[in-house]
C-alpha positions in Angstrom: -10.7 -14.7 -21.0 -11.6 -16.6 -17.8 -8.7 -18.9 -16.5 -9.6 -22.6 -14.5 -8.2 -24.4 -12.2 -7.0 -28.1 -13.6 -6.3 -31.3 -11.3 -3.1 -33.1 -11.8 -3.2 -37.0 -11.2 -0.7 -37.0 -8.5 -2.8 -34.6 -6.7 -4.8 -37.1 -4.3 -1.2 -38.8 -3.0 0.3 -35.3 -2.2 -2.6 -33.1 -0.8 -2.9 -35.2 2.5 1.3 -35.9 3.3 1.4 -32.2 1.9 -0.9 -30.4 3.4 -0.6 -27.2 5.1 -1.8 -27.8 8.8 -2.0 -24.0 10.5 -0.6 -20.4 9.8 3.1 -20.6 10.7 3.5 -23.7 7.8 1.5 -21.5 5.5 4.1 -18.6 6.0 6.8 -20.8 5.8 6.0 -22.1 2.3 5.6 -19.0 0.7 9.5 -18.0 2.1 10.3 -21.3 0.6 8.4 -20.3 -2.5 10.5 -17.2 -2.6 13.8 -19.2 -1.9 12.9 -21.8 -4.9 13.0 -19.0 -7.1 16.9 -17.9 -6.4 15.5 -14.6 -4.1 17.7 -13.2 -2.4 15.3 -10.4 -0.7 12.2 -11.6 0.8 9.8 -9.0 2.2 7.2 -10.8 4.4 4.2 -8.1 5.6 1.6 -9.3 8.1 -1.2 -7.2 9.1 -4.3 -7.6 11.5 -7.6 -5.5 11.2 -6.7 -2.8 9.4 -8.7 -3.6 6.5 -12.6 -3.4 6.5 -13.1 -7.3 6.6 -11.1 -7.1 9.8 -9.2 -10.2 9.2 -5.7 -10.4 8.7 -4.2 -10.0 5.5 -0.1 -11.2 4.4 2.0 -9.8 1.4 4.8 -12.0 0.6 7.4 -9.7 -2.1 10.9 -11.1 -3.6 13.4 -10.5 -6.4 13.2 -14.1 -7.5 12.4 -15.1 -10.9 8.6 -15.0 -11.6 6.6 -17.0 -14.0 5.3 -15.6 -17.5 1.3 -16.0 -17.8 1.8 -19.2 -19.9 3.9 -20.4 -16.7 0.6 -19.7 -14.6 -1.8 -21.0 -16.9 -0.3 -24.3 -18.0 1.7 -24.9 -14.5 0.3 -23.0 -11.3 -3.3 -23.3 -12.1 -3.1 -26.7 -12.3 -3.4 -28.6 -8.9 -0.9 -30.9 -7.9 1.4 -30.0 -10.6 5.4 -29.3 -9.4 7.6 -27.9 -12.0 9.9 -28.9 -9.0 10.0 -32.5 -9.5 12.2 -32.0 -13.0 14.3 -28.8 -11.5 16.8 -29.6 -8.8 18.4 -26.0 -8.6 17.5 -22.7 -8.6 19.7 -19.8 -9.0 22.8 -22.1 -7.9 21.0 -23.6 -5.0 19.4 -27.0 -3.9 15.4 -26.6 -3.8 14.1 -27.4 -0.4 13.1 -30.4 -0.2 15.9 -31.7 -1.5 18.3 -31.0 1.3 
């Protein structure tokens, strides 16, 4: 069955101050992503023009802890929602952005 995108209230205050402004940001969340979920390997693969669209392509891999398809359902197709905002820790650590 088809899955949709859902809009979270909160959305509109965080998309502009949250915003991802150019590549190297873009990286560097999904890293963060990866620490956020207790990894402790992150495997970061960039590649340029070797696929048939020419453009660059990224594969970001990790041990952390994934989410179950009712995690990406209820939490990660729905824009603006942060799962963050009610856990502080992952895997022993401080979330970033809570530094």
């Amino acid at each position: 069955m088809p899955k949709h995108f859902s809009v979270d209230a909160r959305a509109m205050l965080t998309w502009g101050r949250e915003s991802i402004k150019d590549h190297t940001t873009a990286v560097l969340e999904l890293v963060k992503n990866s620490y956020d979920a207790a990894a402790t390997i992150v495997d970061v693969q960039i590649w340029t023009g070797l696929f048939a669209d020419g453009g660059r392509h990224i594969r970001v891999a990790d041990d952390g802890i994934g989410m179950s398809t009712t995690e990406v359902e209820n939490n990660w197709l729905r824009l603006g929602y942060s799962a963050k905002r009610d856990q502080k820790f992952a895997g022993g650590r401080r979330r970033t952005g809570e530094k």
